[in-house]
TORPA-4810 file (N, C-alpha, C, O; in nm, 3 decimals):
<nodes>
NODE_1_-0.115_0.160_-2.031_-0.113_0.187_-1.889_0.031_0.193_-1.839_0.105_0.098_-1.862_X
NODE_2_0.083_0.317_-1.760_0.168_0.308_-1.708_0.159_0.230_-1.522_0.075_0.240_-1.433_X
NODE_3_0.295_0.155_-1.532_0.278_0.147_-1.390_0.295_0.245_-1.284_0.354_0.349_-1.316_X
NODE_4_0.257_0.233_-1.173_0.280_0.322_-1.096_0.360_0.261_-0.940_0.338_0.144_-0.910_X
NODE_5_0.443_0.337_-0.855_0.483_0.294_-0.745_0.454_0.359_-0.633_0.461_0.479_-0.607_X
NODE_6_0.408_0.235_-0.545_0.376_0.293_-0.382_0.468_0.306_-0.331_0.560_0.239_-0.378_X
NODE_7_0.510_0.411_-0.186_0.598_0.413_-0.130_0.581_0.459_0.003_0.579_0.576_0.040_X
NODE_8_0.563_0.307_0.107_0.557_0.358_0.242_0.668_0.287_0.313_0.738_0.193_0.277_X
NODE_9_0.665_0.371_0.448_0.759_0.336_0.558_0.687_0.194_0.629_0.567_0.205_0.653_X
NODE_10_0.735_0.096_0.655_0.672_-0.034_0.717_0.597_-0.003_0.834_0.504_-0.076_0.866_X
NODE_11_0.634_0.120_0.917_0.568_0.160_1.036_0.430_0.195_0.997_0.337_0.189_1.078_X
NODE_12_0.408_0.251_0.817_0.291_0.292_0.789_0.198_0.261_0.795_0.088_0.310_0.821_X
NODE_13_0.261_0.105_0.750_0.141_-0.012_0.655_0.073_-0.106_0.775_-0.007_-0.195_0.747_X
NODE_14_0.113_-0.076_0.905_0.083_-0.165_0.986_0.039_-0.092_1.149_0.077_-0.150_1.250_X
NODE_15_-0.046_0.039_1.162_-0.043_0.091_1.227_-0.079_-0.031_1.356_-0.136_-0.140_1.350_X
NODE_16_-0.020_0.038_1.464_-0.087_-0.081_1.617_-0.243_-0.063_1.603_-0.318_0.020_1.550_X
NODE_17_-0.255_-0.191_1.682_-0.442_-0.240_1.681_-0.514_-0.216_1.603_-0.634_-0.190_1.618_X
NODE_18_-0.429_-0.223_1.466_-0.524_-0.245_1.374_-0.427_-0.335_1.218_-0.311_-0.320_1.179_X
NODE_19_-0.526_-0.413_1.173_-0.470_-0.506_1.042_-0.428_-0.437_0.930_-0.469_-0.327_0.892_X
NODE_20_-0.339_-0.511_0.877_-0.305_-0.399_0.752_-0.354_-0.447_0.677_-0.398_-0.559_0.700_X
NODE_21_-0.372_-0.384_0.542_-0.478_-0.384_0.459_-0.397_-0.505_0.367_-0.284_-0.549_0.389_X
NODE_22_-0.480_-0.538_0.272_-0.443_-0.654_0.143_-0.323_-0.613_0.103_-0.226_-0.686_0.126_X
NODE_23_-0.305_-0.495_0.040_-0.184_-0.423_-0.059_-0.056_-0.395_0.058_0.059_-0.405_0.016_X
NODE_24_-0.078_-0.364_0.193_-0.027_-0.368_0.272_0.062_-0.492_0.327_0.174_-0.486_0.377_X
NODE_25_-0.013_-0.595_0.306_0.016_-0.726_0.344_0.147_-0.780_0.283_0.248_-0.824_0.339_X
NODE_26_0.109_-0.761_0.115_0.192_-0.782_0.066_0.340_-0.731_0.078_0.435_-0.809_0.084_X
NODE_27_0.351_-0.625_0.079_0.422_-0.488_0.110_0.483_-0.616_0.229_0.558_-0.708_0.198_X
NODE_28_0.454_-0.602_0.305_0.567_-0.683_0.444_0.605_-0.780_0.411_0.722_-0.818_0.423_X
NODE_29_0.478_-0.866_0.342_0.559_-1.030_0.328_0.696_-1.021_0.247_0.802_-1.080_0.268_X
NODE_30_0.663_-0.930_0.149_0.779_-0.936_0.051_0.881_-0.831_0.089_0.952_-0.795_-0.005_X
NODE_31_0.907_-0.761_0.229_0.937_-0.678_0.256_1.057_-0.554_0.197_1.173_-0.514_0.195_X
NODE_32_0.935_-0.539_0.161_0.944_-0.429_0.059_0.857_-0.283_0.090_0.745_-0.281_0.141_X
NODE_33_0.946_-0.147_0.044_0.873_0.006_0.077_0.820_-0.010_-0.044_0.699_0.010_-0.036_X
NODE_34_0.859_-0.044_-0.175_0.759_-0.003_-0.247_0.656_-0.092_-0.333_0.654_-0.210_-0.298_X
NODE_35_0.597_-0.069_-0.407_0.512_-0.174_-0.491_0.488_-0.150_-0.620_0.426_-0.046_-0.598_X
NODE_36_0.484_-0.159_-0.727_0.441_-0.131_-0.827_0.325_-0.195_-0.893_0.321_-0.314_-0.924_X
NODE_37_0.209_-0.090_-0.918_0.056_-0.097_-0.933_0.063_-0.042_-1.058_0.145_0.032_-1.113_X
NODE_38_-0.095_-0.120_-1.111_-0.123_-0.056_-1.259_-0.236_0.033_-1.153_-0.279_0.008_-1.041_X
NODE_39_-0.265_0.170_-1.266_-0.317_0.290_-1.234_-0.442_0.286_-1.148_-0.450_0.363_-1.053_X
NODE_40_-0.574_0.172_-1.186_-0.701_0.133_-1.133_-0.658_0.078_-0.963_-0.725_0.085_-0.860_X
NODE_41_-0.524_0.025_-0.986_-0.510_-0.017_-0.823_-0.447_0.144_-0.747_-0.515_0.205_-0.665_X
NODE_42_-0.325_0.188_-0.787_-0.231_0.299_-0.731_-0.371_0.391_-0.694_-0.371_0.439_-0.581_X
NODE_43_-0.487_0.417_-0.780_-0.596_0.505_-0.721_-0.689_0.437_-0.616_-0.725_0.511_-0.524_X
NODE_44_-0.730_0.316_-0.615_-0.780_0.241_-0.524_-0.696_0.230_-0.355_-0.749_0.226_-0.244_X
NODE_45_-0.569_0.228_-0.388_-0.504_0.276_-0.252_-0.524_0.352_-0.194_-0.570_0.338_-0.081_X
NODE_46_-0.490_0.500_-0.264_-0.475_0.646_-0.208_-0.629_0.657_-0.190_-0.646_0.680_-0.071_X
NODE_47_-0.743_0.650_-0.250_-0.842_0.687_-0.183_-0.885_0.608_-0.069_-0.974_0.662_-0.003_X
NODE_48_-0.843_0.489_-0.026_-0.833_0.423_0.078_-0.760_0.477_0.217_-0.786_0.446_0.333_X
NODE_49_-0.679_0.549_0.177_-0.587_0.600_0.255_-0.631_0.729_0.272_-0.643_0.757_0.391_X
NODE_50_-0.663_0.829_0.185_-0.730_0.946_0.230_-0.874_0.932_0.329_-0.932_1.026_0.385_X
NODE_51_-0.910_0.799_0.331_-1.073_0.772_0.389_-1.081_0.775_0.509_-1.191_0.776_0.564_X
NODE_52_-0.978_0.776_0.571_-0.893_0.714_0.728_-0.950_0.840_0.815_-0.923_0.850_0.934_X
</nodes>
């Protein structure tokens, strides 16, 4: 498995009136744009994100 990396703007991960998601969460605490995911998660995001 290769890893893979997320890459959002902090404005992304946290739209107003609404919670950011788990993977998101992290993303701020550790404030950080990107993340690095094994493949089963990096696809579990993006279809999360296309669902919107």
């Amino acid at each position: 498995m290769t890893p893979k990396r997320i890459t959002f703007a902090p404005a992304e991960l946290a739209p107003a009136g609404r919670p950011p998601s788990d993977w998101a969460r992290v993303m701020l605490d550790r404030r950080r744009k990107a993340v690095v995911t094994c493949d089963a998660c990096h696809d579990r995001i993006h279809e999360a994100r296309t669902a919107r």
